[in-house]
PAFI-951113 format. One record per residue (C-alpha): residue in three letters; x negated, y negated, z. Coordinates in nm, 4 decimals. Last residue first. Example, Ala and Ser with C-alpha at 12.3 -4.5 7.8 and 13.67 -1.06 7.14 Angstrom:
% residues 2
> romi,east,north,up
> SER,-1.3670,0.1060,0.7140 .
> ALA,-1.2300,0.4500,0.7800 .
//
This chain:
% residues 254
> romi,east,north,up
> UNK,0.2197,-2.0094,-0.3958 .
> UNK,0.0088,-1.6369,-0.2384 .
> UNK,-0.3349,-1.6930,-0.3395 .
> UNK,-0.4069,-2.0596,-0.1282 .
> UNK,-0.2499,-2.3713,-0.1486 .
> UNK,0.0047,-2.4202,0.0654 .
> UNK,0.3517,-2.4716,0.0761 .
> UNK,0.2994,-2.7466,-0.1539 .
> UNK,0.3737,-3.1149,-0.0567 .
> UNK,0.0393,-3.1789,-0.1891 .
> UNK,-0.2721,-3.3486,-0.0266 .
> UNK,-0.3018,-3.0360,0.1567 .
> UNK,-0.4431,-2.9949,0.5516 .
> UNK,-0.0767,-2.9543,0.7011 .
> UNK,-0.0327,-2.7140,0.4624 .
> UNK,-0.3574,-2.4897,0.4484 .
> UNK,-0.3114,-2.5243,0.8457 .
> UNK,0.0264,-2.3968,0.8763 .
> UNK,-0.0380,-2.1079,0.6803 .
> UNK,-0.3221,-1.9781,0.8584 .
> UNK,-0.1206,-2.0158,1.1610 .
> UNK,0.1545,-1.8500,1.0343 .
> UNK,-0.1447,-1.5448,0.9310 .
> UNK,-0.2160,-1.5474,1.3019 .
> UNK,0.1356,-1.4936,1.4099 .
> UNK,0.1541,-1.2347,1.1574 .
> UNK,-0.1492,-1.0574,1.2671 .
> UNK,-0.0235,-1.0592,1.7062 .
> UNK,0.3354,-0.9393,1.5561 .
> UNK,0.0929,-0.6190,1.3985 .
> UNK,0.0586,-0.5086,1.0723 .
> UNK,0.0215,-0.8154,0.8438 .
> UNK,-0.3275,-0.7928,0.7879 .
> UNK,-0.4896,-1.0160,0.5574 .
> UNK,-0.8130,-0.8824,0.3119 .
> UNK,-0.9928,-1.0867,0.0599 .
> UNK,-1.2102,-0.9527,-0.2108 .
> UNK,-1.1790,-0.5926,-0.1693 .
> UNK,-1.5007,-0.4199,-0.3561 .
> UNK,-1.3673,-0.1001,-0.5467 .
> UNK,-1.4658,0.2315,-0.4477 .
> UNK,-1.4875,0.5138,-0.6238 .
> UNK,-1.3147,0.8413,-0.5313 .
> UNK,-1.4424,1.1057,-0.8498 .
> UNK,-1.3078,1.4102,-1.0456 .
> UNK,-1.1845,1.7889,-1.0580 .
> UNK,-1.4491,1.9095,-0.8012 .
> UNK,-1.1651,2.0891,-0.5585 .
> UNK,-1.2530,1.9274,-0.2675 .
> UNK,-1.3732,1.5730,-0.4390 .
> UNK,-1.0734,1.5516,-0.5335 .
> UNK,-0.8573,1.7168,-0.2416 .
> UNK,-1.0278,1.4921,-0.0271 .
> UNK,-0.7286,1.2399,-0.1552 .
> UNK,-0.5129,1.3806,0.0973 .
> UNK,-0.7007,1.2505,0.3814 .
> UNK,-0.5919,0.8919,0.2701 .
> UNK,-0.2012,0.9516,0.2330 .
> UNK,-0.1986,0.9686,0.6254 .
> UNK,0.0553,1.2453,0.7507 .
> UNK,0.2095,1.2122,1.0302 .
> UNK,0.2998,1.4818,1.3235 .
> UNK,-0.0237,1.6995,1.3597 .
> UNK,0.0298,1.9778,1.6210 .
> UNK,0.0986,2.2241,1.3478 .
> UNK,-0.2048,2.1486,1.1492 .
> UNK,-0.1604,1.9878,0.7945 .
> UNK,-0.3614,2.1863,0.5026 .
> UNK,-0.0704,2.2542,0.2541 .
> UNK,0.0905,1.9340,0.3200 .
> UNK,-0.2633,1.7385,0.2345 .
> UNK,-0.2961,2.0000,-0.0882 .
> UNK,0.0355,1.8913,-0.2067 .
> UNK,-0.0024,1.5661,-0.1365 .
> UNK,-0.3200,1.5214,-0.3727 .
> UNK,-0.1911,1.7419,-0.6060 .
> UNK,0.1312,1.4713,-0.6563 .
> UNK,-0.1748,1.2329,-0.6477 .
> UNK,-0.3449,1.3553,-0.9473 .
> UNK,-0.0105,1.4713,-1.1327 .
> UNK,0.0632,1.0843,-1.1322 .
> UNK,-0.2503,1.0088,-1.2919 .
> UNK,-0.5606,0.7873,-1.2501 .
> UNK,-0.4801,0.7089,-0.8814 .
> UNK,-0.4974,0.4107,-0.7286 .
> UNK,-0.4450,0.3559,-0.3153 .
> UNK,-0.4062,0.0024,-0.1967 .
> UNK,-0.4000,-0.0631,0.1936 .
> UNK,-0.7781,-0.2303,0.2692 .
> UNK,-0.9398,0.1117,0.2692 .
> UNK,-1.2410,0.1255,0.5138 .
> UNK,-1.5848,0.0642,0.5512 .
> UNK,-1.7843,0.0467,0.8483 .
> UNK,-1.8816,0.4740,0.8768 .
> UNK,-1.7113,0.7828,1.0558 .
> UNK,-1.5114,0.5305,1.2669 .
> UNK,-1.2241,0.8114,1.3118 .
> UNK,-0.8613,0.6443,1.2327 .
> UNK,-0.7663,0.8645,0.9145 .
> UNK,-1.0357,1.0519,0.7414 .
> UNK,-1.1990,1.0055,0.3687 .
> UNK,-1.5022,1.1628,0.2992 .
> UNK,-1.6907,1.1620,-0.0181 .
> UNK,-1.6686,0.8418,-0.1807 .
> UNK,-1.9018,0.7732,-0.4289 .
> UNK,-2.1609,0.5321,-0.4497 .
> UNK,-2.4743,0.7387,-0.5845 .
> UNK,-2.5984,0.7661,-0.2210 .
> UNK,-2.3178,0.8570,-0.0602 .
> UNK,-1.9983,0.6870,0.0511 .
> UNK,-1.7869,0.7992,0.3763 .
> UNK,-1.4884,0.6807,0.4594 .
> UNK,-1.2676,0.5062,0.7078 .
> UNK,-0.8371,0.4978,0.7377 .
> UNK,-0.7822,0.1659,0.9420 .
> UNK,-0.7774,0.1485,1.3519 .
> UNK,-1.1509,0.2213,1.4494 .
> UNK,-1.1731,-0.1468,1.4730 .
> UNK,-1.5252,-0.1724,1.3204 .
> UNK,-1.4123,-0.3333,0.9553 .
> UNK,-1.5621,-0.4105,0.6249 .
> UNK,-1.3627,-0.3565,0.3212 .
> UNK,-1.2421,-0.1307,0.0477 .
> UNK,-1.0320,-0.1020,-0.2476 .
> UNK,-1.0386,0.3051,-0.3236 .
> UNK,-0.9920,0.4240,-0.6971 .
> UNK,-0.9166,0.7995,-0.7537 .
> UNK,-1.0231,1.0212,-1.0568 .
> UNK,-0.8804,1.2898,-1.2301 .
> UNK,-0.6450,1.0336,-1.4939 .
> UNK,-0.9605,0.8301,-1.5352 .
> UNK,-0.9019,0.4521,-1.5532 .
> UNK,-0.8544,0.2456,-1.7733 .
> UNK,-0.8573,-0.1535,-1.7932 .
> UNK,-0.9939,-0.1940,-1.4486 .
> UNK,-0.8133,-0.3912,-1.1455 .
> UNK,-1.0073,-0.6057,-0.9729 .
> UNK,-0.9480,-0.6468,-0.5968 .
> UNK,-0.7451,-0.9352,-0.3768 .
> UNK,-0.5433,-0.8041,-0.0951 .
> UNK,-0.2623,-0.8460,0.1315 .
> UNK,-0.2012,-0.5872,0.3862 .
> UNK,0.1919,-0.5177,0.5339 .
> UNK,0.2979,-0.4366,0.1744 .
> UNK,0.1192,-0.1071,0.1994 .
> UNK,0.0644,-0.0088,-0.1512 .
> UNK,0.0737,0.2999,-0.3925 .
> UNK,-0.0592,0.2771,-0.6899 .
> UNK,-0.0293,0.5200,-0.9888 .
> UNK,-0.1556,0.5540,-1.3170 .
> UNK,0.0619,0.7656,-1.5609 .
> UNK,0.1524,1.0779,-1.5916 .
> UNK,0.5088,1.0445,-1.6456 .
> UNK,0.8903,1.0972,-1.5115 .
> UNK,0.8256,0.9667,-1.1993 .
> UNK,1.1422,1.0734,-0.9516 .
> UNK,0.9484,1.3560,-0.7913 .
> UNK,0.6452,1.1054,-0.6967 .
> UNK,0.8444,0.8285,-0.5270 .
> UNK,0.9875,1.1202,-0.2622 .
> UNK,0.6435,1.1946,-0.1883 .
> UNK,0.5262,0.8702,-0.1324 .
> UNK,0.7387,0.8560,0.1690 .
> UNK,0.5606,1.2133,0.2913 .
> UNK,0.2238,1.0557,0.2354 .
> UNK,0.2993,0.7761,0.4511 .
> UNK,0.4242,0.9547,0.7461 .
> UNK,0.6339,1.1721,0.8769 .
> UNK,0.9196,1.0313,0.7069 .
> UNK,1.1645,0.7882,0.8110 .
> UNK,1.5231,0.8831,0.7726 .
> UNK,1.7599,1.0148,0.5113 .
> UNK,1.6130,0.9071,0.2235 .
> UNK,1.6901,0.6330,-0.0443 .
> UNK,1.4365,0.6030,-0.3605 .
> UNK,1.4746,0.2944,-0.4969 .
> UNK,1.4255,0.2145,-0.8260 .
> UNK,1.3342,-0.0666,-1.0160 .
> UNK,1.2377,-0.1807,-1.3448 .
> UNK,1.1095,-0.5348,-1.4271 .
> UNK,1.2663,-0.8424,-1.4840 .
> UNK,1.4469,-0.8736,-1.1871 .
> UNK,1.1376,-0.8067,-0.9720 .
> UNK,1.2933,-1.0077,-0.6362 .
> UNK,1.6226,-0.9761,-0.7587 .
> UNK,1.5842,-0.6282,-0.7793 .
> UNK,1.3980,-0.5841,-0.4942 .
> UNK,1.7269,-0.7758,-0.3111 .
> UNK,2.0016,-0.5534,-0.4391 .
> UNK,1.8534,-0.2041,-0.3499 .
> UNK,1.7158,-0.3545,-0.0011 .
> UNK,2.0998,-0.4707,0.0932 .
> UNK,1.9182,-0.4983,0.4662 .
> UNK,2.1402,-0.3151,0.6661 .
> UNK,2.3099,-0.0410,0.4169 .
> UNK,1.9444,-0.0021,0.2656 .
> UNK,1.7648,-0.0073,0.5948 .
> UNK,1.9700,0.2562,0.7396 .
> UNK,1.9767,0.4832,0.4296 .
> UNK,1.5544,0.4796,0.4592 .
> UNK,1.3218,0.3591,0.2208 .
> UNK,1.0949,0.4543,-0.0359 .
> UNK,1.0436,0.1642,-0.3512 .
> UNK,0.9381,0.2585,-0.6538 .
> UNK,0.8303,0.0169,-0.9413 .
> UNK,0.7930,0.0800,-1.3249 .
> UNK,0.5225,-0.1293,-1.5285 .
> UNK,0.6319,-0.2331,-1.8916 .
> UNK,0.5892,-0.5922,-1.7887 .
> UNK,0.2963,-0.5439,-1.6944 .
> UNK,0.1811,-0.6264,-1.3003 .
> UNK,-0.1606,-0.7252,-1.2219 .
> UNK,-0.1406,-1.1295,-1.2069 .
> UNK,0.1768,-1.0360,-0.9757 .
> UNK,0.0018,-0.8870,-0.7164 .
> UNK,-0.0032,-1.1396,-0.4146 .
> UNK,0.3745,-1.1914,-0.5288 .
> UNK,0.4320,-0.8594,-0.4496 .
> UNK,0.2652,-0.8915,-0.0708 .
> UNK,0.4352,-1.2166,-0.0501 .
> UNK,0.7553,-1.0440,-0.1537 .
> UNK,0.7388,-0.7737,0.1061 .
> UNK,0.6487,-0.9948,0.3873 .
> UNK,0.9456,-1.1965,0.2983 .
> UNK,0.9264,-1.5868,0.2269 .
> UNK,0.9906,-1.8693,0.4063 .
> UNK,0.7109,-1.9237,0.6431 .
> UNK,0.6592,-1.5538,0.6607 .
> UNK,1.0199,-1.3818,0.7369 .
> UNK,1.0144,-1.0005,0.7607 .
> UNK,1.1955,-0.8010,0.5346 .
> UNK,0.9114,-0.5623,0.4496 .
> UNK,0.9524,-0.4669,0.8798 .
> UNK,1.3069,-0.4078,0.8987 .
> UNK,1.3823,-0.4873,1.2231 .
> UNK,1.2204,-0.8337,1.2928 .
> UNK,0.9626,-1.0434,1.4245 .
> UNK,0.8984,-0.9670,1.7740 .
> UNK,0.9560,-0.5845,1.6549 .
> UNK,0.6163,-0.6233,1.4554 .
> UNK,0.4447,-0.3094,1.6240 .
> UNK,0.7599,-0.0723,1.5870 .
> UNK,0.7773,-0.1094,1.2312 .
> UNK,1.0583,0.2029,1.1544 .
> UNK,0.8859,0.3019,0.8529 .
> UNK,1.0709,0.3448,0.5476 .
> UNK,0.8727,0.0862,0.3049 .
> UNK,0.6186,0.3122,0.1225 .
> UNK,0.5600,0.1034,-0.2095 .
> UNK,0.4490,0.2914,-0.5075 .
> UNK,0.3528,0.0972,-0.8452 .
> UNK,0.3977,0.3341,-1.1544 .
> UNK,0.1425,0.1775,-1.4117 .
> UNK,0.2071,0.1324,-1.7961 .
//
């Protein structure tokens, strides 16, 4: 059984061309936050719990409770209401954490990136799984992988090498990451106003109590930014204008 995490409080300032409530966005007919669970689907059990973090606004104005449910209605969901958005991811995850009643695997996901990575079968409950890809924007949360292919650095934002997380974080236990968030609230300087879940996981290889590995990402699509979703319309378009089907498309996501 995993716990699947989804942060989805933030206020989405950099796709306000497209809507409000950011996981609610239309995408050629479906929401962002339903492509991004649909592009995951092949991993989900069906004895898999899912936690949503979002804010009282965006429940009352978007009927979020009623429409993840729908969305996953035959698996179980709970959403974790908060006052208002968090200071970043970390602290959204947070709120997921204390309502987990085990120690199982957990992965949290940013339903603004669509991936494709291989899950494994098991997984250690110490260590911490990073899907990663190639990127020189300076924009993403970067690390640093030695020369036995472990992560040992992660920092938010700072090009410290090319590869990157591509928005899915697994970790082997849920005490792992609750540890995890502990340690990155215990350590956050006063002039620091969000905090990144990606940092956090130094704590592992801090305290010597297991391994970051990385994963290869297989595909990566931002959805991020209005300027991304525009692009991935245009992706869409194509793939249906170029099908012999009358299929939305025929790519991961249909």
């Amino acid at each position: 059984m995993i716990n699947w995490i989804f942060p989805i409080a933030g206020k989405g300032t950099r796709t306000k061309e497209h809507g409000k409530y950011k996981p609610f966005i239309d995408i050629q007919g479906k929401m962002m936050i339903e492509r991004c669970l649909d592009n995951l689907r092949s991993k989900f059990s069906l004895d898999d719990e899912f936690y949503f973090v979002t804010t009282e606004e965006f429940k009352k104005e978007f009927d979020v409770t009623r429409i993840l449910r729908l969305i996953l209605f035959e698996y179980k969901v709970k959403v974790i209401v908060v006052p208002e958005t968090p200071p970043g991811q970390a602290f959204s995850v947070k709120y997921a954490v204390d309502k987990i009643e085990n120690n199982n695997t957990c992965i949290i996901v940013n339903c603004d990136q669509l991936t494709l990575f291989d899950l494994p079968a098991s997984i250690n409950k110490c260590d911490v799984l990073m899907p990663l890809y190639f990127t020189n924007h300076g924009k993403s949360c970067y690390v640093e992988i030695n020369n036995t292919g472990l992560i040992t650095l992660i920092v938010e934002k700072e090009l410290v090498s090319n590869y990157a997380s591509s928005g899915t974080f697994i970790f082997g236990s849920k005490n792992l990451l609750e540890n995890c968030i502990d340690w990155g609230i215990d350590g956050l300087k006063p002039f620091v106003k969000e905090l990144y879940l990606g940092p956090c996981i130094n704590y592992v290889n801090v305290s010597h109590i297991g391994m970051v590995i990385p994963i290869t990402t297989y595909m990566k699509i931002d959805l991020g930014t209005d300027e991304q979703i525009e692009k991935y319309l245009t992706y869409l378009k194509t793939l249906r204008i170029n099908s012999f089907s009358n299929y939305e498309t025929v790519g991961h996501y249909e």
